[in-house]
C-alpha positions, 0 to 999 in steps of 0.5 A: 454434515452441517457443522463440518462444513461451518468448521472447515469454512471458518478454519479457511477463513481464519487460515486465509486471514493469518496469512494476509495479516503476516503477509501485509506485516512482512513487507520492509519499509522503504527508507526516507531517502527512497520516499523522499526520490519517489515523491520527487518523481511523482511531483514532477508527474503532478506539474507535467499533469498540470493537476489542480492544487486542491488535488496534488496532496492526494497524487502525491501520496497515492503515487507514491504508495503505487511505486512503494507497492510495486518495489515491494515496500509497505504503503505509508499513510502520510508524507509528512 
């Protein structure tokens, strides 16, 4: 009984991480056009917001990867 529930807990495991890896692979990629009209937006938020300098950097990318999610595009890593 043991060893039946030890297998059927990997297999799920295994089952729910397959499906998360290609979920996570499926999204598109947004074009640079639409990063580049998202970061804008988001620079303006930043300059509204009066963020500090040292912080803007970080905004900038995590604003962006919020609206990327939110339209359904993969996340980036950077915006250089």
């Amino acid at each position: 009984m043991q060893s039946t529930m030890t297998r059927l807990t990997l297999a799920t495991i295994f089952t729910s991480c397959v499906a998360l890896s290609f979920t996570a692979n499926a999204l598109p990629q947004a074009s640079v056009k639409d990063v580049a009209s998202l970061k804008q937006a988001c620079q303006q938020i930043a300059l509204e917001d009066q963020l500090p300098e040292a912080e803007i950097a970080s905004f900038l990318l995590d604003c962006v990867n919020d609206q990327l999610t939110e339209m359904g595009y993969e996340r980036i890593t950077s915006l250089d």
